[in-house]
C-alpha positions as CSV (number, residue, x, y, z in Angstrom):
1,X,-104.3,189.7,190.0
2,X,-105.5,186.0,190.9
3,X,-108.0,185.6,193.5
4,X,-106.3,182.3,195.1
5,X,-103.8,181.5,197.5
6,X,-103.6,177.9,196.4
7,X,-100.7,178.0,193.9
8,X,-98.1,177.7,197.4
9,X,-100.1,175.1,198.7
10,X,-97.6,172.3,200.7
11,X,-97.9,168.6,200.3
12,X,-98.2,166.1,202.3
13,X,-96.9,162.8,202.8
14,X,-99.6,161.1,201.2
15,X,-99.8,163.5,197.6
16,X,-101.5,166.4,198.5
17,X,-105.2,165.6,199.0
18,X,-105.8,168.2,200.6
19,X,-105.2,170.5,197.8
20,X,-108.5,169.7,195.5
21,X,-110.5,170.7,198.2
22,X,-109.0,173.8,199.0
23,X,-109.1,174.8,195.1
24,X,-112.8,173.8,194.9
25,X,-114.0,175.0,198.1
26,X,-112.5,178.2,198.4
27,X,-111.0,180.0,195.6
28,X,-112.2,183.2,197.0
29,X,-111.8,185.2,199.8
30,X,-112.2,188.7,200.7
31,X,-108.8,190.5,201.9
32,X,-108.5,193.9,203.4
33,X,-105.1,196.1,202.7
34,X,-104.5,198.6,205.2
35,X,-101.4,201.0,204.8
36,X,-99.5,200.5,208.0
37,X,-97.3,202.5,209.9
38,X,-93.6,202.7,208.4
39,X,-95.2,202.6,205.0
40,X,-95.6,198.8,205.0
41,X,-99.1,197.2,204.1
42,X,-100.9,194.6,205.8
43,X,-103.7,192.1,205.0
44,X,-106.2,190.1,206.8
45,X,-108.8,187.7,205.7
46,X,-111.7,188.4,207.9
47,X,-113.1,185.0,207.1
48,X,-110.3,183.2,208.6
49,X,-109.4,184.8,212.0
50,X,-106.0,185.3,212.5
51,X,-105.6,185.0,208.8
52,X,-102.7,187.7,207.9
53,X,-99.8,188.9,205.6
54,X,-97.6,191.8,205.4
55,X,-95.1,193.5,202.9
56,X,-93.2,196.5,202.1
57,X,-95.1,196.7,198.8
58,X,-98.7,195.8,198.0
59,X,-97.8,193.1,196.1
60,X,-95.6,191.6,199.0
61,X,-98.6,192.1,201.0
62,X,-101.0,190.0,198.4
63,X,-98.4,187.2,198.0
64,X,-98.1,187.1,201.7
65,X,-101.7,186.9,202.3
66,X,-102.1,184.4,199.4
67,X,-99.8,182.2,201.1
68,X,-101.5,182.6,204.6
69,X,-104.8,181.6,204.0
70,X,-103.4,178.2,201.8
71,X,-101.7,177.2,204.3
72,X,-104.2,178.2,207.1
73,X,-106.9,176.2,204.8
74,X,-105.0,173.3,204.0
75,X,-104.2,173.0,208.1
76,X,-108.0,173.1,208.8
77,X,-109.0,170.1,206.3
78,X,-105.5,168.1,207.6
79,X,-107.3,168.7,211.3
80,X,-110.8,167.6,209.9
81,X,-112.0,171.1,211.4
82,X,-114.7,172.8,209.5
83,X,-113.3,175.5,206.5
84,X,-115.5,178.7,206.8
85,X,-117.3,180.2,204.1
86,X,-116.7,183.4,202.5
87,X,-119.9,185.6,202.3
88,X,-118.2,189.3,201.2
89,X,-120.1,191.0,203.5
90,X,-118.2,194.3,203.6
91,X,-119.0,197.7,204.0
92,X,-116.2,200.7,203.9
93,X,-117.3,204.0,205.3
94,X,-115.3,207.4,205.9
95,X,-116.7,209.3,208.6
């Protein structure tokens, strides 16, 4: 499993220059997969709020994710707003 969503990374008029930075800066970031209801999965990318996929399948779920935070990444740089950092702060807990 790759960690990066930037293999579906769109281009822009002027050749993509917005996809080095995404590569470089941010090749990781922490996803959570929650079974849903109806059996489908869904993702979200705490780092990135309102960062989120879904998928009948895991993989579905991934790829969709995957896809989400390129874009969502590549839409911060083309707005000049600030791309957070990923820390992997996560703790899971059953109580």
């Amino acid at each position: 499993m790759t960690p990066t969503g930037t293999q579906s990374l769109r281009t822009d008029a002027q050749g993509s220059a917005a996809e080095p930075c995404v590569q470089r800066c941010n090749a990781l970031r922490q996803v959570i997969l929650i079974r849903g209801e109806g059996g489908c999965w869904i993702t979200e990318c705490p780092s990135l709020p309102g960062c989120a996929g879904q998928g009948r399948t895991r993989e579905a779920a991934i790829e969709s994710v995957r896809e989400a935070i390129a874009n969502h990444l590549e839409d911060l740089i083309a707005c000049g707003l600030p791309v957070p950092e990923e820390h992997f702060d996560a703790l899971i807990l059953a109580v």
